[in-house]
N, C-alpha and C positions, 0 to 999 in steps of 0.2 A: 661641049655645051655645059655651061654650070648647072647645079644641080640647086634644085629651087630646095632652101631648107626652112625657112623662115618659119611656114605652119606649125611643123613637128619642133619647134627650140621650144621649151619650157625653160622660164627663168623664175628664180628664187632669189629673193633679197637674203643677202646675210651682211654677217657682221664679224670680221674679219680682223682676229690678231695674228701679225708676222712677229716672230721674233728671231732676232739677229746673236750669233756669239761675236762680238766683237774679239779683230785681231784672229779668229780664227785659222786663217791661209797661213800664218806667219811658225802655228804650232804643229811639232810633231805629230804624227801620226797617234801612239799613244795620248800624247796629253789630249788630240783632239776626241780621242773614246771617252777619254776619262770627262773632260767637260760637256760633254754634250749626254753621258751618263746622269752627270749631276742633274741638268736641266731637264732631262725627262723625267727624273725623280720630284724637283722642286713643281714644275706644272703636274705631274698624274698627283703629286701632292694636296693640289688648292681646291677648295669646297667648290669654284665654278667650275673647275674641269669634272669634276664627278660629277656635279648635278645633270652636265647638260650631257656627258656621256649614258647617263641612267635614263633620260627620259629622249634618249636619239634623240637628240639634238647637237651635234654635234659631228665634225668631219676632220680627221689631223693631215697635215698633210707634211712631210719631211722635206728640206730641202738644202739637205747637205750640212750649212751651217746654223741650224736653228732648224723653226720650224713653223707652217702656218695652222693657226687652231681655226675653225669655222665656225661658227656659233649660227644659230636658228633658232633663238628665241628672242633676247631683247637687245637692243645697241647697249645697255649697260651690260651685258657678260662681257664680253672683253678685257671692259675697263677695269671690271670688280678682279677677275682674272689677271689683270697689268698689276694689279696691287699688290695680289696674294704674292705674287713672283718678285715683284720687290722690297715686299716685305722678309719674303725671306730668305733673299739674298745677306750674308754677310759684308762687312766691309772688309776682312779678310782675305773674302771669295778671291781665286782667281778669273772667277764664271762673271763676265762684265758684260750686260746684254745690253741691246737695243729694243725698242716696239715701235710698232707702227696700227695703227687701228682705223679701218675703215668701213664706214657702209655702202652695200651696192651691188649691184645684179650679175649670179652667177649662173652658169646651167652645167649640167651634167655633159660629161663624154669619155669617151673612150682612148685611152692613148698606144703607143707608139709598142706597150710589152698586151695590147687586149685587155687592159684592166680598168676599171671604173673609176675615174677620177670627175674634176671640178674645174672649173676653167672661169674668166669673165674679168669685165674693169673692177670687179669687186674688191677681186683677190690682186692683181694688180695693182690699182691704186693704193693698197695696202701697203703692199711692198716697196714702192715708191715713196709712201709719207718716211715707213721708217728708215730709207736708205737717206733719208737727211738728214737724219739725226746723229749723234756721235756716244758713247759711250753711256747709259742713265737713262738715256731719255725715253719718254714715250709722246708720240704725237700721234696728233691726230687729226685725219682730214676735216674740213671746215663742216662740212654733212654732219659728222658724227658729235664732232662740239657742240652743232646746233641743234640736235637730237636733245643731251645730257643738259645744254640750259636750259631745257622744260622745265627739271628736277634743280630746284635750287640747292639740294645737297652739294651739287655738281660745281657750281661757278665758279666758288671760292678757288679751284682746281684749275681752271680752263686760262690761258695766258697767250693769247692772238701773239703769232709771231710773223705773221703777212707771208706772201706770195714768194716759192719757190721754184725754178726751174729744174725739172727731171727729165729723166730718158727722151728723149726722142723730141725735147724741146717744148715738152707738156709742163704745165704750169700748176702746181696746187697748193691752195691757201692753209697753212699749217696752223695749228694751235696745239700750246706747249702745255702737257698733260704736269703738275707737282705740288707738292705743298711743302713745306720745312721738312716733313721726312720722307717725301716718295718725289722720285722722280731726278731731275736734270734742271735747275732751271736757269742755266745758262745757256744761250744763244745759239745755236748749232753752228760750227765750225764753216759747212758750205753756205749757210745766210752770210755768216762776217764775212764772206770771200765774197761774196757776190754785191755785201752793201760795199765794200773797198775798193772793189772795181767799178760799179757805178758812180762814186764819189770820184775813183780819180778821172775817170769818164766827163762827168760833170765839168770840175775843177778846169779840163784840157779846154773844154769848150769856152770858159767861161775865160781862160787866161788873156787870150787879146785885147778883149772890150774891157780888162781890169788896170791891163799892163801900164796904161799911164798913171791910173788912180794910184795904184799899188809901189810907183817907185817918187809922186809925188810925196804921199801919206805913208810911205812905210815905219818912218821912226811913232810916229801916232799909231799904228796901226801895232807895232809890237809892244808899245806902252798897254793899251787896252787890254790884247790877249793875257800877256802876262798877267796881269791884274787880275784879268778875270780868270787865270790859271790858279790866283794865290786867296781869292777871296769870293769866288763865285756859289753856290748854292751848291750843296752834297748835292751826290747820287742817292737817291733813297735806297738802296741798297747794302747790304753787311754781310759780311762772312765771322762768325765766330768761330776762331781758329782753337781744338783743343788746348786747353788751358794745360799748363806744366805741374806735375806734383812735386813741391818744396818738401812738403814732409820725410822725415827722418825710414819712414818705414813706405815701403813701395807698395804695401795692401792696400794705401789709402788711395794709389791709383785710379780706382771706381770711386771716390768725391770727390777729387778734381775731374772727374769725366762727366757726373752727377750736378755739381754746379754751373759747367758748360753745358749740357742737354738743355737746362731749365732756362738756362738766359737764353738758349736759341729758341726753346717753345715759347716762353713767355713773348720774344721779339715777333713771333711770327703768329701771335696772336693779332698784332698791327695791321691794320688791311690793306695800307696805303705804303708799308714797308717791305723790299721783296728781301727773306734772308735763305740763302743757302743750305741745302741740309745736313745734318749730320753727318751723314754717309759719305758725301762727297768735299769735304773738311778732313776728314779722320787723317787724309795720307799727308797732312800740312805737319803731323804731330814731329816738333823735334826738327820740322823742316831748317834748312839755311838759305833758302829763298826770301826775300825783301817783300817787303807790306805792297810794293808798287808792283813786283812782279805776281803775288798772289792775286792783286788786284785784276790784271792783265788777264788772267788765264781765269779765273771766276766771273770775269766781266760783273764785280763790284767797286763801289767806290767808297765803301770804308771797310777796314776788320777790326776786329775785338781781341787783343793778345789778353793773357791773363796768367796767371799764377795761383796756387792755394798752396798755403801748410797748416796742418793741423797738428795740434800737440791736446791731445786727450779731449777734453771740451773746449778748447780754446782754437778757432778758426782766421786766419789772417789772409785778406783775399786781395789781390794790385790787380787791376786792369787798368787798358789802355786802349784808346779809339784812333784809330792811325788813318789822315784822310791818303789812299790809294794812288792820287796822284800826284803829292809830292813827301807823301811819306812823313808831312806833319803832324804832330799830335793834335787832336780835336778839344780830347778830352780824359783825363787820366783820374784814378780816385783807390786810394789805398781804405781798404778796410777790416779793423783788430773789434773780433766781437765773439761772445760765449756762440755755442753749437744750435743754441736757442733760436738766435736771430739772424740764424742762414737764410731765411726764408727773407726776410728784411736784406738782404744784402741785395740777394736775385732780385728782388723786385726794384730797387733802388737803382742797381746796375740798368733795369729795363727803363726805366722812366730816365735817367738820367740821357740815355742813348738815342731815347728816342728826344729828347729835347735837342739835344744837339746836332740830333737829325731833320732837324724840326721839322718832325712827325704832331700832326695834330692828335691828341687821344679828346673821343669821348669820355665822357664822366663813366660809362658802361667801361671800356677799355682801361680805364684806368683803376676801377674796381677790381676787374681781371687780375691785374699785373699784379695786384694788391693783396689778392684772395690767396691762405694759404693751404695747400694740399693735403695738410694734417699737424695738427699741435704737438703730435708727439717724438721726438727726434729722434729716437730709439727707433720709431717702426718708417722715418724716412731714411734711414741710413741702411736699412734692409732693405726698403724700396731701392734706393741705388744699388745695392748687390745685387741684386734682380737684374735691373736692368742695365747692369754690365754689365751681366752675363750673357744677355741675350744679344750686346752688342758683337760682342766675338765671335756669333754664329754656333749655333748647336745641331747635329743631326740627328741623335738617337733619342727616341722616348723616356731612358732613364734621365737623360739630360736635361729633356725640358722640364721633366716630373720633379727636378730639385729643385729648376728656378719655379716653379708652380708651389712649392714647400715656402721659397722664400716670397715669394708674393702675401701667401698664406699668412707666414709667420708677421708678414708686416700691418695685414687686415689685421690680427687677434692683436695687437698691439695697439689699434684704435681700426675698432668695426666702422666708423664713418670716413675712414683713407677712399674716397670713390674710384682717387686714380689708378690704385693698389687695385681695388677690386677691378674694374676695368682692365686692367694687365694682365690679370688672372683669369678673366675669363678668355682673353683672345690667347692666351698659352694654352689654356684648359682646348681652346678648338683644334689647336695646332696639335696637340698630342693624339684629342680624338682623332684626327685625318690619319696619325699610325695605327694607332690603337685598334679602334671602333668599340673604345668600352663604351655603354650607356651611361654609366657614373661620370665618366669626367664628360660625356655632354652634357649633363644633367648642372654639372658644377658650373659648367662654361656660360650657361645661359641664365644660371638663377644668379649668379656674381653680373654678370651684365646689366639683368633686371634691377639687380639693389643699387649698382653704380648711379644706373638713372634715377632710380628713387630720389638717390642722395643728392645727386648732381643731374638736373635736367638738360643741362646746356656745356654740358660736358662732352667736346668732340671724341675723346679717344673710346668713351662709352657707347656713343653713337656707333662706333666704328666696330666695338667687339659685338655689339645686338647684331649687326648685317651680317659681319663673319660666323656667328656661331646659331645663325635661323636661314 
């Protein structure tokens, strides 16, 4: 006779990040210690995992390859917590994670060794969004995206990728968590498989009732495609592939990596243009893969190849808009100019791109593109030392304390650089989470505060205020 349990269950909403080590099964035994060391080090690292361990809120749960975090306070710890963890991922890393993130009703129990664990569709459905994903990604069940667009911080973020088939033939509507530097935002591998097998599903169905149209009309019929293979409307879509250093000296490395970051920020300031991030570019560098195959596996329809040499103050920059499915040129544009009017080239290269993406810009957008970072070249050439440095991935606190000097060195070079200060304070937080000295929080939050000052509408400021309060 079953046992009536129903009175006694007590349920709790939480809010549930899975995180996957992708390829995991495939590594040794040791390397698998060693990555999954790292990743306990990078989460017990991030300001959500401490806050919400300090105030119990929070339940970890191991699960071999990764791990599930529990959250008990807001549907945004997770996400904030998805960021911290990919933000401080290197592209170096061999640590390639997946997330999954859901909201939803779990209760307590006991399991199979006497010990107190967590159970429910909560954590479940978790697990399921992220096993859809592949490599980058973070998704997130439709529940929890419609949570986070209350908070319009959120939206710019959220990218509906419809209805996927999981375990046991359950269905859940995903949406793809990224912006230009966080996240995946290419298409998950089991959706393309899923729309290609409905499509040839479709196609099978549709073949009989075509079969006369199709062999009366065919030469018509491949006149059109083709045509519209060779003249049809881009993808709004771009990949900026690391640019090549021509320069005589290999240091300059960090300005041609420096002139690409900023075309890809600047691009993905577009609202209406989706661009690829950083992070997930970096492995094209030096590639001998075709414009059409990069296309293919980025699931874009244009890239940005590019080049820079620089000889003392004299900058010489060739890019090139290659469309992805026949590997045509769009748009190509050489430019010889003093180190002055770098700022002029980026911005040029953004507007030009986006014309030929024909991307509508606002008059608001097009000031953007237009606005420069700081007048002084001296202290944005240090800002790019910075931030290649930080590209490469740092672990120890002497480490990030130099790039935190060169942040520094680039503020006293001109006090109103906001984006410098902004850089400095979310380093300044990353140090504190070693650290716990009060000084560099102290540093971390009042360079935040003057960022905003300078720059109100300045996201990456926005970003170091949440991080370092």
């Amino acid at each position: 006779m079953p046992t009536e349990t129903g009175p006694h269950l007590e349920l709790d909403i939480a809010h549930v990040l899975f995180v996957d080590v992708v390829g995991y099964s495939k590594l040794l035994i040791d390397e698998q210690r060693t990555l999954l060391d790292e990743l306990n080090h990078i989460i017990r690292s991030t300001a959500e995992f401490r806050k919400a361990e300090a105030e119990e809120k929070l339940i970890r749960l191991p699960t071999g390859d990764g791990m599930a975090l529990v959250f008990f306070n807001t549907p945004e710890a997770p996400v904030r917590c998805a960021l911290e963890i990919s933000t401080a991922l290197s592209a170096q890393s061999r640590l390639k994670l997946r997330m999954g993130i859901n909201t939803g009703p779990i209760s307590g129990m006991v399991d199979v060794n006497d010990r107190s664990n967590i159970a429910g569709v909560g954590i479940n459905m978790a697990k399921r969004v992220m096993d859809c994903g592949d490599a980058g990604h973070i998704l997130l069940s439709k529940r929890t995206a419609d949570d986070l667009a209350q908070n319009s911080y959120w939206r710019a973020y959220l990218h509906e990728l419809g209805p996927c088939e999981v375990k046991h033939g359950a269905i859940v509507d995903l949406v793809n968590f990224y912006n230009a530097t966080i996240g995946n935002p290419g298409v998950p591998q089991q959706l393309r498989q899923k729309q290609r097998t409905r499509m040839r599903s479709r196609r099978f169905r549709l073949a009989y009732a075509l079969l006369a149209i199709i062999a009366i009309g065919a030469a018509v019929t491949a006149t059109l495609f083709f045509r519209r293979e060779s003249t049809g409307a881009l993808d709004k879509s771009i990949a900026v592939l690391p640019f090549i250093n021509l320069s005589t000296s290999q240091e300059n490395d960090y300005f041609a990596g420096g002139i690409q970051d900023d075309v890809l920020t600047n691009l993905a300031k577009l609202g209406d243009l989706k661009v690829i991030s950083r992070t997930s570019v970096a492995k094209y560098k030096e590639t001998q893969m075709s414009a059409r195959e990069i296309g293919k596996e980025l699931g874009v329809g244009a890239v940005l190849e590019g080049s820079v040499r620089r000889v003392g103050n004299h900058v010489r920059v060739n890019a090139q808009l290659i469309d992805t499915r026949n590997e045509a040129h769009i748009w190509a544009e050489n430019y010889d100019r003093d180190l002055t009017d770098v700022f002029a080239i980026q911005s040029d290269l953004a507007l030009q791109i986006a014309s030929a993406l024909r991307t509508n810009l606002s008059p608001d957008q097009r000031a953007r593109l237009q606005k420069r970072p700081t007048e002084n070249p001296e202290a944005y050439l240090t800002y790019l030392q910075a931030q290649n440095a930080v590209s490469k991935g740092v672990r120890s606190a002497e480490e990030l304390e130099s790039i935190a000097q060169l942040y520094d060195k680039a503020i006293q070079l001109d006090p109103s650089f906001a984006l410098a200060l902004a850089q400095l304070s979310y380093i300044s937080g990353t140090i504190y989470q070693a650290t716990g000295e009060p000084a560099v929080l102290a540093r971390a939050r009042t360079t935040a505060s003057e960022a905003l000052r300078l720059q109100p509408n300045l996201p990456e400021a926005h970003l170091a205020l949440a991080y370092v309060y």
